[in-house]
N, C-alpha and C positions, 0 to 999 in steps of 0.2 A: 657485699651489699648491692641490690640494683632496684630498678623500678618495677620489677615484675610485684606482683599479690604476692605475699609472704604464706605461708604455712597455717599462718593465723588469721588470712582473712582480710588482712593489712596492708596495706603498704609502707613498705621500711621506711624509717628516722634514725639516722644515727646524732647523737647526740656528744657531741667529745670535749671534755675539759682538760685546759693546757695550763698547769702550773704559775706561778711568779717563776719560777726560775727556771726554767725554758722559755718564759719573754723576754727573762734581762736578757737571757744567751743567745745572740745573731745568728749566729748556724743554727745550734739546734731550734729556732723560729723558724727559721727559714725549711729543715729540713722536716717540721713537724706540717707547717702547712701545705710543701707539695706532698705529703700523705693525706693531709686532708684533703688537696683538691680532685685527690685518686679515690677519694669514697664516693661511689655511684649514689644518684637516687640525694633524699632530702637531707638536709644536714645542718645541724647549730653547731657551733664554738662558744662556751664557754671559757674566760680566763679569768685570772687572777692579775696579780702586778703590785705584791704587797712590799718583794724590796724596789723598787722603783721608787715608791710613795714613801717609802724610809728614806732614801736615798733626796729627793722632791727635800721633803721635809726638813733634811737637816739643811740642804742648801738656805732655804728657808729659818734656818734658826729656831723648826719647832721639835721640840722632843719627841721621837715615838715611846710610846709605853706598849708593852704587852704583858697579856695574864694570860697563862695554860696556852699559846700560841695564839693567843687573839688582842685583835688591835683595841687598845682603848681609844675611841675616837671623839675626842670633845669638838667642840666647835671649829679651830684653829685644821686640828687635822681633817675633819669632814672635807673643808675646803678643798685639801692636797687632794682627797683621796678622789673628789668629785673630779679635778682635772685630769689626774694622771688615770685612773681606771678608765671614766667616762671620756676622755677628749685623749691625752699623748699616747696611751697603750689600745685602746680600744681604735680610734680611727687609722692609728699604722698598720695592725693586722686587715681592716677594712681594707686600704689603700692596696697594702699588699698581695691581700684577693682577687680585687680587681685587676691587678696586674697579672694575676694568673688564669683570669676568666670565670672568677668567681663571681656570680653576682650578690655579695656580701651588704647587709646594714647595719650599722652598729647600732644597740641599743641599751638604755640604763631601765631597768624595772617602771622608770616614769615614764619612757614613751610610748605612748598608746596606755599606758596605763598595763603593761604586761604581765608586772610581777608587783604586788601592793602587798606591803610589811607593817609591822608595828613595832615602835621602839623598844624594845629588850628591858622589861622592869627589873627595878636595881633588885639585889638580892646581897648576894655576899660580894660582890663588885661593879661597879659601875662603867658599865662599858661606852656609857654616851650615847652617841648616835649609830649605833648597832641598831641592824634590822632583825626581826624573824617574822619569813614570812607568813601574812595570812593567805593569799591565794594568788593563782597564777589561770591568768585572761586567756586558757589557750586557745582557743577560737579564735584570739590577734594573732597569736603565734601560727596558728594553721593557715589562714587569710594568706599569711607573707610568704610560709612554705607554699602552700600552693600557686600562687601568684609569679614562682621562679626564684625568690629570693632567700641566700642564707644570713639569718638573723647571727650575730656575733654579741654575745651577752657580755656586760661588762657585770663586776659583784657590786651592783648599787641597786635598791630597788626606794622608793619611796614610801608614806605615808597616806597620801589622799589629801594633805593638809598643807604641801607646801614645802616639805620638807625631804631631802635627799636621805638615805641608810644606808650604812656601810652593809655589807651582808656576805657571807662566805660564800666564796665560788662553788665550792662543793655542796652545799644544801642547795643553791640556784639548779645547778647542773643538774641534783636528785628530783627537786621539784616541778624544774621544765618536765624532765622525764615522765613524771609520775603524771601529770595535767594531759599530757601530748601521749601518753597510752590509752586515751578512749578513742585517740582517731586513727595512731599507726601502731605496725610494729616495731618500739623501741629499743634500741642496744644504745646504752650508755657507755663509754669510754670513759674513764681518768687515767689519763696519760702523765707518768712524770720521767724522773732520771732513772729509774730502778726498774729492771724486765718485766716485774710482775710484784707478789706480795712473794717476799722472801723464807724460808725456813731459816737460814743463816744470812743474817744482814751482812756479812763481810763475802760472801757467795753469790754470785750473779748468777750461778749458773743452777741455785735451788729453790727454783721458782718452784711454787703450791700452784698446780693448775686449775684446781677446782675450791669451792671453798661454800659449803651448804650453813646453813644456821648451826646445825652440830658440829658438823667442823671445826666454825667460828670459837663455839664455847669453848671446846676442846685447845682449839689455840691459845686461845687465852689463858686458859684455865693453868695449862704447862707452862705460857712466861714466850712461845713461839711467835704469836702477834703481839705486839706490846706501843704504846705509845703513840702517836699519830694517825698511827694504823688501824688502831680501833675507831673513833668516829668514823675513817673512813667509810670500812668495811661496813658499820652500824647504818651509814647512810646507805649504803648499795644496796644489803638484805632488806634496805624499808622501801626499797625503790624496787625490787623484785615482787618484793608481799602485794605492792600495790600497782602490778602489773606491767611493769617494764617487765621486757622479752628476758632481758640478760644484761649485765653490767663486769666489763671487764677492766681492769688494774696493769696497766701495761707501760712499756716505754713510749719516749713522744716518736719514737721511728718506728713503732708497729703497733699502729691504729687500724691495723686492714682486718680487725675481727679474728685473725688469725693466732693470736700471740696471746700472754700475758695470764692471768688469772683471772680466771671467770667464776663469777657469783652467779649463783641460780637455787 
């Protein structure tokens, strides 16, 4: 990645989302952000921090619930989730930016108004205070990229009304992208513990390097992508459709575009 005009006319954004569980873990934090302070040219972070807020939480004496790997978040946990994402997880990667010469801002969906959600209507569960979002302000998000600064998104976005929303870090991460492809050329990152999207979950070393809409079916179809994996992937193909450059599936130590599985 660098600052030259891209291929497309643009100039590059790389966009990378960092797991809960490369936050909880000290090293691999440590070793995911000097890769990221090694990506040339403009750049957001993206994280999560959901066992954290599990962890918060029970200190606290509040129960987490989860349905299909999603947080149920009533009132009680809203609170946790607002400190630990938006203030203990969000401002130490901040801090630790700036320590490495980043000029990094933390932000939750509410400031500037960046990312505005609507509460999740009940259906067959009641997830609470879950967001989805309706639209992303990227013209704030450009302002701050251009201006020098990398914004660090916490998964909270709000209401309009006063009110915080939990929100998944990976829909955040697909829809900054998808807002912030009419002004650069965007490569999305999701970076976790695993090289890439695997053929054999217990094989590190059978990573899918490429992975097109047919592909995808065809994975699934045979039982090779299965479980977590699919939303992912469902969000990267909607993020491609909708003009993001490319989105690659990699480990938190090879963020340099070079590595992982790439969606296109």
């Amino acid at each position: 990645m660098n600052n030259q005009q891209s291929s497309w006319g643009k100039s590059p954004l790389t966009i990378v989302k960092v797991g809960g569980a490369i936050v909880e873990d000290a090293e691999q934090l440590q070793q995911l952000l000097s890769h990221f302070c090694a990506i040339e040219g403009k750049k957001i972070l993206v994280h999560g921090g959901g066992r954290r807020a599990t962890q918060v939480a029970a200190r606290l004496g509040i129960e987490s619930q989860m349905v299909n790997g999603r947080r149920i978040t009533d009132a009680p946990m809203l609170e946790v989730v607002t400190m630990v994402y938006g203030g203990l997880v969000n401002k130490t990667i901040v801090a630790q930016l700036q320590a490495r010469g980043v000029n990094a801002i933390g932000l939750t969906g509410a400031d500037m108004d960046v990312i505005h959600s609507h509460r999740r209507p009940v259906k067959d569960v009641d997830y609470g205070f879950v967001g989805d979002v309706e639209r992303v302000n990227a013209d704030r998000l450009q302002a701050l990229l251009d201006a020098g600064a990398t914004p660090v998104l916490a998964p909270l976005t709000h209401d309009g009304a006063g009110t915080m929303l939990n929100t998944n870090a990976d829909t955040i991460a697909s829809v900054a992208a998808q807002a912030l492809a009419a002004y650069y050329d965007v490569t999305l990152i999701y970076s976790f513990e695993k090289p890439g999207v695997l053929r054999d979950p217990d094989d590190d070393t059978s990573v899918i390097t490429h992975i097109t809409r047919t592909d995808f079916d065809h994975y699934v179809a045979d039982g090779t992508i299965s479980g977590g994996m699919i939303p992912k992937i469902e969000n990267a193909l909607g993020a491609v459709s909708a003009g993001v450059r490319r989105v690659i599936i990699t480990q938190a130590t090879a963020i340099d575009g070079l590595h992982g599985t790439v969606i296109e």
